[in-house]
LUMMAR-427383 format. One line per field, with one value per residue: x, y, z of N, C-alpha, C in turn. Coordinates in Angstrom, 2 decimals, padded with zeros to 5 digits. Example, Ala and Ser with C-alpha at 12.3 -4.5 7.8 and 13.67 -1.06 7.14 Angstrom:
BEGIN
n.x = (013.19|012.85);
n.y = (-005.69|-002.25);
n.z = (007.80|007.08);
ca.x = (012.30|013.67);
ca.y = (-004.50|-001.06);
ca.z = (007.80|007.14);
c.x = (013.20|012.90);
c.y = (-003.30|000.03);
c.z = (007.80|007.87);
***
This chain:
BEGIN
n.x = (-012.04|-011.25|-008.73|-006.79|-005.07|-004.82|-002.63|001.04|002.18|000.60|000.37|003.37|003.30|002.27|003.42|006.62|008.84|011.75|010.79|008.01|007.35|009.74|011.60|012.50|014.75|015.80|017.76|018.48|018.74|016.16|014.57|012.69|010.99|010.49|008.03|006.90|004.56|002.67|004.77|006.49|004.73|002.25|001.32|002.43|004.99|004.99|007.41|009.53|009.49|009.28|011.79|013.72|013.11|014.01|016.63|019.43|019.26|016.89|015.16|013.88|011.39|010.06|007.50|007.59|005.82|006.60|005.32|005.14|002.15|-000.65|-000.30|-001.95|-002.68|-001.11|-001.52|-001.76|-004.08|-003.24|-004.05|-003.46|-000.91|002.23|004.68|007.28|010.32|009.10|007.99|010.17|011.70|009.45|009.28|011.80|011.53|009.70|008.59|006.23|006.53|004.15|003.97|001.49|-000.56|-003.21|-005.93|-007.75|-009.29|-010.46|-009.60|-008.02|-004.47|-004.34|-002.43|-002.88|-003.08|-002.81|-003.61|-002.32|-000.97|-001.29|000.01|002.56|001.87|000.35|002.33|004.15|002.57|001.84|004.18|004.43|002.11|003.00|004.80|003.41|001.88|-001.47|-002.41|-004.88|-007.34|-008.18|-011.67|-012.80|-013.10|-012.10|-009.36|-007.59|-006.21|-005.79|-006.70|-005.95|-004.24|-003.36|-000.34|000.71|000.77|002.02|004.41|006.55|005.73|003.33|001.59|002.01|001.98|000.24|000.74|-001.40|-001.18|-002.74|-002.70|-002.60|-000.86|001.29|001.90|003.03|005.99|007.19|008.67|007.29|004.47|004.99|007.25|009.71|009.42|009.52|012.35|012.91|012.68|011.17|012.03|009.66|009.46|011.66|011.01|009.02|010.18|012.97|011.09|009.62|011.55|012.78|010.67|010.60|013.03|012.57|011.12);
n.y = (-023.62|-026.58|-028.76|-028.44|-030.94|-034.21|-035.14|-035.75|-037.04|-036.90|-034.21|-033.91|-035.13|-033.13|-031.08|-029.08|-029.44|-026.82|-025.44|-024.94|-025.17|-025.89|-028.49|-027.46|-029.11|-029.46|-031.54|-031.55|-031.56|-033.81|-033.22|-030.80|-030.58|-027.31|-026.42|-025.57|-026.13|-025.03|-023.16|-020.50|-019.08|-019.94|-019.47|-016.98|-016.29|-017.80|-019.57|-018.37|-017.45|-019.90|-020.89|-019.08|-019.56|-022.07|-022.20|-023.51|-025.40|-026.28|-028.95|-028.66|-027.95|-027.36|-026.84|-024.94|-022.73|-021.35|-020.43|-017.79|-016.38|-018.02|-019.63|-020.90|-023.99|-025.39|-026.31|-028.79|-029.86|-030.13|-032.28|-034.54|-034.03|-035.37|-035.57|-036.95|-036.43|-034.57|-036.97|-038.10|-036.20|-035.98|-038.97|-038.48|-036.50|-035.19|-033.43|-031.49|-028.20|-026.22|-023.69|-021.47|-019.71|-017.89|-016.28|-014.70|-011.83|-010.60|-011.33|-009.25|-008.94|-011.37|-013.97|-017.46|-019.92|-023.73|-027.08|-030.26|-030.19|-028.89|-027.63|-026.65|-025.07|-023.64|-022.06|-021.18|-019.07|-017.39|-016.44|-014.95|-012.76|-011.68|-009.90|-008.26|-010.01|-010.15|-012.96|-016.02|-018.64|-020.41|-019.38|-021.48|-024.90|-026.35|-024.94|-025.74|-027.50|-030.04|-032.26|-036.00|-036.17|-034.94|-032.34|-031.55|-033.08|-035.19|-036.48|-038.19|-037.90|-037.25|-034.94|-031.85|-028.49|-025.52|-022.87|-020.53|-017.76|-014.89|-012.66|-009.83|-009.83|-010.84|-009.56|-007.18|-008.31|-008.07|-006.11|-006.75|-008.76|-010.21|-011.86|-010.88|-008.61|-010.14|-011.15|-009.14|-008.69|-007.61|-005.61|-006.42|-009.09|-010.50|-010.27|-012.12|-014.22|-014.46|-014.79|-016.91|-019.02|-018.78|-019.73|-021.95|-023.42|-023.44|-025.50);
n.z = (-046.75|-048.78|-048.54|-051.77|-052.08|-050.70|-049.39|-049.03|-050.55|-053.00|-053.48|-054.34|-056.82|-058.64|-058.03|-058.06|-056.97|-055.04|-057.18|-057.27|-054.52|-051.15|-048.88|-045.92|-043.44|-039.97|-037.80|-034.63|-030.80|-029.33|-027.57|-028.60|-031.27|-034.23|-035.87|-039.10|-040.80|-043.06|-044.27|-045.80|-048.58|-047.73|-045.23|-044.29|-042.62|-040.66|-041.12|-041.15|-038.81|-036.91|-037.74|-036.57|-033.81|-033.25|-034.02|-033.34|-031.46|-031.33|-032.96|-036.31|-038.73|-042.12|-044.55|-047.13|-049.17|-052.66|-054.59|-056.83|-056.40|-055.15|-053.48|-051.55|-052.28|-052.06|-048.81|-046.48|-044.75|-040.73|-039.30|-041.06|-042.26|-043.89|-044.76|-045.74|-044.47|-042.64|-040.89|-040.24|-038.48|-036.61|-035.37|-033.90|-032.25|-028.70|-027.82|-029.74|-030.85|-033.25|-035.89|-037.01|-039.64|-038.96|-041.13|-040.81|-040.53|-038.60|-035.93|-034.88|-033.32|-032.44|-030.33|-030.90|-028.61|-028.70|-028.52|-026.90|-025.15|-022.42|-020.10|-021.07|-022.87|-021.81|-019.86|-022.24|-022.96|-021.04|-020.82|-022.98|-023.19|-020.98|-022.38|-023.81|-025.77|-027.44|-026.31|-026.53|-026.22|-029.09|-030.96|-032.62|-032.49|-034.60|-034.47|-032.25|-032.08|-030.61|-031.65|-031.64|-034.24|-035.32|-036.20|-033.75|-031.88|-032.21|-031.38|-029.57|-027.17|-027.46|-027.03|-027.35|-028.85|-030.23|-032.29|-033.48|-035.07|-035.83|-038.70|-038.52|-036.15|-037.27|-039.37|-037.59|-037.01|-039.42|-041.88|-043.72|-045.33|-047.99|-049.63|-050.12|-047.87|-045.50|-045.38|-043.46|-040.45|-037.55|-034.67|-033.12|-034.04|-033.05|-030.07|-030.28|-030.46|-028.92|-026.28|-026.68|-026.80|-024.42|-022.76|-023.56|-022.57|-020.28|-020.07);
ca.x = (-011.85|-010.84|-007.62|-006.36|-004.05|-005.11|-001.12|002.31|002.41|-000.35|001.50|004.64|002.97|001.44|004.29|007.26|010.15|012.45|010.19|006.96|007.72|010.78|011.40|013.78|014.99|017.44|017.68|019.19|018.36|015.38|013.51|011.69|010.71|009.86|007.35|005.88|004.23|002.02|005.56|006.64|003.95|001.27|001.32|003.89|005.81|005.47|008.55|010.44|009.55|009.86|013.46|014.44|012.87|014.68|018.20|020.67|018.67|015.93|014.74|013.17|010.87|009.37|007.14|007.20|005.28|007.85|005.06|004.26|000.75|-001.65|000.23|-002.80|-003.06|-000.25|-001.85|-002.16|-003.92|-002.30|-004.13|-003.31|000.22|002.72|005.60|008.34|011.15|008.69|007.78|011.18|011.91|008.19|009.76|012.84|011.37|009.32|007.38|006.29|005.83|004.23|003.88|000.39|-001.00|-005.02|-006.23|-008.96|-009.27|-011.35|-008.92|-007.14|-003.14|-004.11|-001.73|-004.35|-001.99|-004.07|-002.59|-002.34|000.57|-001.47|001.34|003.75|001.05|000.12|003.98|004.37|001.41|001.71|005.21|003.95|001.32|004.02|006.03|002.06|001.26|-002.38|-002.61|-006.23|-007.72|-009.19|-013.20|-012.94|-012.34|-010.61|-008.25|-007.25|-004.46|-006.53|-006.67|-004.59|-003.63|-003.05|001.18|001.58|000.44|002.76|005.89|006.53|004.80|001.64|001.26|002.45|001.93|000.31|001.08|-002.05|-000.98|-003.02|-002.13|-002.52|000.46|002.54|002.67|004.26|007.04|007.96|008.77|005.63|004.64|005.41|008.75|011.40|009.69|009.99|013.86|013.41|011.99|011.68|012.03|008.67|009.81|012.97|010.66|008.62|011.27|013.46|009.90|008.96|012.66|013.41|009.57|010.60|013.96|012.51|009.87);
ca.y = (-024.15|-028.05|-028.69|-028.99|-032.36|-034.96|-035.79|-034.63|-037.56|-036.28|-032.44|-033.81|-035.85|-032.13|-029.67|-029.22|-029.25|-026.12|-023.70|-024.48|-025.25|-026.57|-028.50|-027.82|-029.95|-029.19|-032.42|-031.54|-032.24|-034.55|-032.85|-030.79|-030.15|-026.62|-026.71|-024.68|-026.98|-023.78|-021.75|-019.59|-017.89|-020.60|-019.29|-016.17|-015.41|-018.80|-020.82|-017.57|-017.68|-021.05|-020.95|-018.74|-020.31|-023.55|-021.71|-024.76|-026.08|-027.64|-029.33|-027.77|-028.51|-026.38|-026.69|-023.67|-022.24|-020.62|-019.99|-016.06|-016.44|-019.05|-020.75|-021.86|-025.03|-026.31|-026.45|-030.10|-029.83|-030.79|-033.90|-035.30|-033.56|-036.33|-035.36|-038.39|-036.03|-034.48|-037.65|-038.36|-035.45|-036.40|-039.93|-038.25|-036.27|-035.79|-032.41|-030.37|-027.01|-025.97|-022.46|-021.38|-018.24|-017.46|-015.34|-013.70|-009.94|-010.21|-011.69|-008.81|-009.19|-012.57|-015.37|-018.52|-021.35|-024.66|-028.31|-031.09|-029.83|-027.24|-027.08|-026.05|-024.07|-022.35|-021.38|-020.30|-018.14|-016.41|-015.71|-014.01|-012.16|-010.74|-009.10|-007.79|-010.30|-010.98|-014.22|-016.09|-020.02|-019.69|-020.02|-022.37|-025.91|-026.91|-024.56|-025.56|-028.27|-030.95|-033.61|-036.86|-036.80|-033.15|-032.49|-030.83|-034.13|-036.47|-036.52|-039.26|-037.65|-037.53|-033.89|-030.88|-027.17|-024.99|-021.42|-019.73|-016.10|-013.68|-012.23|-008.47|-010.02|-011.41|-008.02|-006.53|-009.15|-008.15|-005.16|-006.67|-010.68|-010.61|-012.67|-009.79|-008.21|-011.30|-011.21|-007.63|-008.75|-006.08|-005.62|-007.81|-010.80|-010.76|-010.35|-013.07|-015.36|-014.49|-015.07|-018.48|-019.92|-018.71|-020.39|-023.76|-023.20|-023.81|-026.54);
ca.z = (-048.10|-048.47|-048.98|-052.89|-052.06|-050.04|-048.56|-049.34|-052.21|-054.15|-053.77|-055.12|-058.01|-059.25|-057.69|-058.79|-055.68|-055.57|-057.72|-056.26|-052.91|-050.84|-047.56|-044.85|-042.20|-039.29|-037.00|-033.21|-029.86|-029.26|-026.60|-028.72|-032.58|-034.44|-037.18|-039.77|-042.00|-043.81|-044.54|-047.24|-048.83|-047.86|-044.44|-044.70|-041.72|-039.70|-041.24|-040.51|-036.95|-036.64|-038.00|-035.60|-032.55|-033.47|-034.07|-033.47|-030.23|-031.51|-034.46|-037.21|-040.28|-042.51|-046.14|-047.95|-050.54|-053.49|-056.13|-056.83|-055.95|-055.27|-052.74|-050.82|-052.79|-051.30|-047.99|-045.82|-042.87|-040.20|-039.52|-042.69|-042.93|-043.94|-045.46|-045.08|-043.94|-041.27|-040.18|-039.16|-037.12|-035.38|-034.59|-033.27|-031.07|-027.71|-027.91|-031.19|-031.13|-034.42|-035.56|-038.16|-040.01|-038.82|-042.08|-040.67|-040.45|-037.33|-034.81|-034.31|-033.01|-031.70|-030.61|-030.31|-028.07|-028.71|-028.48|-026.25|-023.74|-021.48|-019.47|-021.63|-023.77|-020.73|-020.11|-023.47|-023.43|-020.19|-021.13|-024.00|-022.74|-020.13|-023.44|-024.43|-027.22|-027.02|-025.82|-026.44|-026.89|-029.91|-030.28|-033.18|-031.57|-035.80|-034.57|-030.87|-031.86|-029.85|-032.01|-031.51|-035.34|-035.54|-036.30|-032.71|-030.89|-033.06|-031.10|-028.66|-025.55|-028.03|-026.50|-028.56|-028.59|-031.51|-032.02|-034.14|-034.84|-036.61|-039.73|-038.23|-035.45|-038.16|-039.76|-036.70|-037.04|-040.77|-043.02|-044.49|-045.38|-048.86|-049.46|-049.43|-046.72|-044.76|-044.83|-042.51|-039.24|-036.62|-032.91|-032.38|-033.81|-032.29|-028.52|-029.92|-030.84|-027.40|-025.46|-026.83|-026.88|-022.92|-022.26|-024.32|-022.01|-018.30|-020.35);
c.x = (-011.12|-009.65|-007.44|-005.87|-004.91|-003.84|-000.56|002.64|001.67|000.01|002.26|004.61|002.57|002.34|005.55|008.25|011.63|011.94|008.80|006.60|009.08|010.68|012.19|013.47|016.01|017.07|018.12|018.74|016.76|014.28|012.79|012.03|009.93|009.17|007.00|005.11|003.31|003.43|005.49|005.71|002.32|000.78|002.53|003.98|006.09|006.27|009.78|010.73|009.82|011.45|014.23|014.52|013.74|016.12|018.67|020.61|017.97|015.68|014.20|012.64|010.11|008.67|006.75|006.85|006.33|006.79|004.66|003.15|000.38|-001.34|-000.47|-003.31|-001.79|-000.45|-002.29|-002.50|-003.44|-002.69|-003.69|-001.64|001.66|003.77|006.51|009.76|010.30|008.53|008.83|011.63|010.94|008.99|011.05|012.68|010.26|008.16|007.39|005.50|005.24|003.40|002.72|000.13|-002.22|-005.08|-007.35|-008.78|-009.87|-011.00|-007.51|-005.23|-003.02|-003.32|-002.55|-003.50|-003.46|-002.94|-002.69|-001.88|-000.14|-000.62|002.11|003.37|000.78|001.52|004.36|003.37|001.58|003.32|005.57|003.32|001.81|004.71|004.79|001.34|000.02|-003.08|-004.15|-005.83|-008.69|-010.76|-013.00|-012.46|-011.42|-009.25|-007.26|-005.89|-004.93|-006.87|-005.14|-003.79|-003.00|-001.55|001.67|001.56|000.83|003.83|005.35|006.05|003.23|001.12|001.93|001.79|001.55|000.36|-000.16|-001.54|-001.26|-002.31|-001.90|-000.80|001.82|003.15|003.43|005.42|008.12|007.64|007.39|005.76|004.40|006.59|010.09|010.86|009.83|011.32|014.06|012.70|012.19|011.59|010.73|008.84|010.61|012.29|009.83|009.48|012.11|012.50|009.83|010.37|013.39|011.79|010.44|012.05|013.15|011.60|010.58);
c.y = (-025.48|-027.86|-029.45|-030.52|-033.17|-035.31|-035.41|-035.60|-037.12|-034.60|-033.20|-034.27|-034.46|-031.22|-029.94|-028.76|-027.93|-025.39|-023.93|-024.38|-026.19|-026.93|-028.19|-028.46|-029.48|-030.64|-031.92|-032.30|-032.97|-034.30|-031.67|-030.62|-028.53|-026.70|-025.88|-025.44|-026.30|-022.87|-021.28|-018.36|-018.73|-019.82|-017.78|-015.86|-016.53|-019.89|-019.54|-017.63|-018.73|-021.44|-020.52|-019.45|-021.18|-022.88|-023.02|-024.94|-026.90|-028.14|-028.86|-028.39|-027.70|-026.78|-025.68|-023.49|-021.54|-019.86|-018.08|-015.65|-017.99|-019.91|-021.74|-023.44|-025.73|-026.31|-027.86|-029.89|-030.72|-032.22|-035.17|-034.59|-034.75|-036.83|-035.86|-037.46|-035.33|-035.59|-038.36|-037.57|-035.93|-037.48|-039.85|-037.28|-036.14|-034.91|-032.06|-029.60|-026.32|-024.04|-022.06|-020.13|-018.37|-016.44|-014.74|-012.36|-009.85|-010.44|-010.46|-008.77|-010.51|-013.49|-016.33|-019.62|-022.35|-026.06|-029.19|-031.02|-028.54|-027.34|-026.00|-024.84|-022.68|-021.49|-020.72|-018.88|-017.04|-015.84|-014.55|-012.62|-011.16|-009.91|-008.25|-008.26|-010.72|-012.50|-014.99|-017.54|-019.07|-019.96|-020.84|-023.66|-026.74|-026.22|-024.16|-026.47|-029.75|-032.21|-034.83|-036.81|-035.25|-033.09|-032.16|-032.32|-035.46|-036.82|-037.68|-039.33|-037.77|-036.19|-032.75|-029.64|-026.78|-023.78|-021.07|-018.18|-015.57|-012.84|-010.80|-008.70|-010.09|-010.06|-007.25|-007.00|-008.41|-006.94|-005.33|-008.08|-010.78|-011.01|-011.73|-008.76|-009.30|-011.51|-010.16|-007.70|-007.51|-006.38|-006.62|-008.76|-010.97|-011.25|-011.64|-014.39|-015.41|-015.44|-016.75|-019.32|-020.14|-019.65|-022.34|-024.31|-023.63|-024.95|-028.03);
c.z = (-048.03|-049.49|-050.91|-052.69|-050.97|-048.66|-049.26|-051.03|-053.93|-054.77|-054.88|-056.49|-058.71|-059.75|-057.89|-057.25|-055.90|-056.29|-057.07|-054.84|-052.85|-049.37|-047.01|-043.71|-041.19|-038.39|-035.61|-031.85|-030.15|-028.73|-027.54|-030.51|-032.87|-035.40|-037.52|-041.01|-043.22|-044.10|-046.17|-047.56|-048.50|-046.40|-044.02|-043.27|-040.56|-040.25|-040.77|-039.05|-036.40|-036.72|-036.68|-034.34|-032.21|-033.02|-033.71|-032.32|-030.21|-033.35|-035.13|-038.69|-041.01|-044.44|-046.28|-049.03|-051.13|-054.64|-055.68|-056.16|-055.81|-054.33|-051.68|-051.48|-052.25|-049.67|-047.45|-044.67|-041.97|-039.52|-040.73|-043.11|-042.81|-044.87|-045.02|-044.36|-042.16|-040.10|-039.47|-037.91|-036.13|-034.75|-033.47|-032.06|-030.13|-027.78|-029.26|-030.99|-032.60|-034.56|-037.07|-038.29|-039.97|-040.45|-041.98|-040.27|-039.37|-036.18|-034.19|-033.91|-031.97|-031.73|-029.78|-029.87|-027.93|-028.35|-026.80|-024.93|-023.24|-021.03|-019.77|-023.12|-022.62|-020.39|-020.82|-023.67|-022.61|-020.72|-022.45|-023.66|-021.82|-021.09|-024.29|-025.61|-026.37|-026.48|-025.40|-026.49|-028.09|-030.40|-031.51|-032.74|-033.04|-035.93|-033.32|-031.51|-031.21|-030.30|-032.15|-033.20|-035.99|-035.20|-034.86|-032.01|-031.44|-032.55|-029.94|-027.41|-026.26|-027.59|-027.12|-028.10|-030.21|-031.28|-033.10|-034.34|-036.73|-037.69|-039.11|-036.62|-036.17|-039.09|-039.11|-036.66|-038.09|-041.24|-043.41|-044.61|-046.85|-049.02|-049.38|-048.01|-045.43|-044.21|-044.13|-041.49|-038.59|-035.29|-032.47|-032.88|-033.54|-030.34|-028.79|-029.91|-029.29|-026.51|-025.35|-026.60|-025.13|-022.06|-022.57|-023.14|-020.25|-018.93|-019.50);
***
């Protein structure tokens, strides 16, 4: 489905900041950035995960959906995502890991690592895959991460990391992925959050 907005100016000219969506920023070290640029309810469960990941190591950015419903209209893909506070963290730092919600029912408990940085995709993945998350590429190539204009491959190496994960994964994370079950993670997003932060850790 094509995105409602075109860019984050055309959102904010519509949406209303604080009840329909909000951004956060954390700034820190340099070496890498976390993203969720789908959070809230646009994407439910990857600005949570992202938060954590970050914790007060790395940088962090997140647009979240706030409305009740409907929140897929606030969706920018991430070639086109260009929200002036993100784009500072991008300039500030070197890698970006960014973290997305798949909505298909047919992928199973997949986490799809796509993006520029095999290296440090491959690292992340196998270190996953060691804690039993499924770990795939995913067969759509609009949803490898692979493009130069795409948010993971914006940081100053130009090489980036994307996290895809399955809605049927993201449920194991949370009480549930409506917004109060969101605030009750459980034992698997704590192993994925550990996982990816001791990977980003030897990067």
């Amino acid at each position: 489905m094509p995105d409602t907005y075109p860019n984050f100016a055309a959102l904010a000219r519509k949406e209303r900041s604080g009840i329909d969506y909000q951004v956060r920023v954390r700034r820190a070290r340099p070496a890498f950035a976390i993203m969720a640029p789908h959070g809230g309810g646009i994407e439910p469960g990857t600005s949570e995960i992202a938060d954590a990941i970050a914790a007060d190591l790395h940088s962090f950015h997140t647009l979240e959906g706030l409305k009740p419903s409907g929140n897929a209209v606030l969706h920018i893909t991430s070639t086109r995502f260009d929200e002036p506070m993100c784009l500072t963290v991008l300039g500030h730092s070197a890698v970006v890991v960014t973290l997305h919600g798949e909505h298909s029912e047919d992928d199973g408990e997949g986490v799809f690592v796509g993006g520029r940085d095999r290296n440090l995709g491959d690292r992340i993945g196998a270190a996953l895959a060691r804690q039993g998350f499924d770990v795939r590429e995913h067969d759509d190539p609009d949803l490898q991460g692979l493009e130069e204009k795409n948010i993971c491959n914006r940081g100053s190496s130009r090489a980036g990391v994307q996290l895809e994960l399955s809605k049927a994964v993201r449920e194991t994370m949370f009480e549930s992925l409506t917004r109060e079950g969101r605030k009750h993670p459980t034992a698997r997003f704590d192993e994925f959050v550990r996982t990816a932060r001791r990977a980003l850790g030897r990067a």
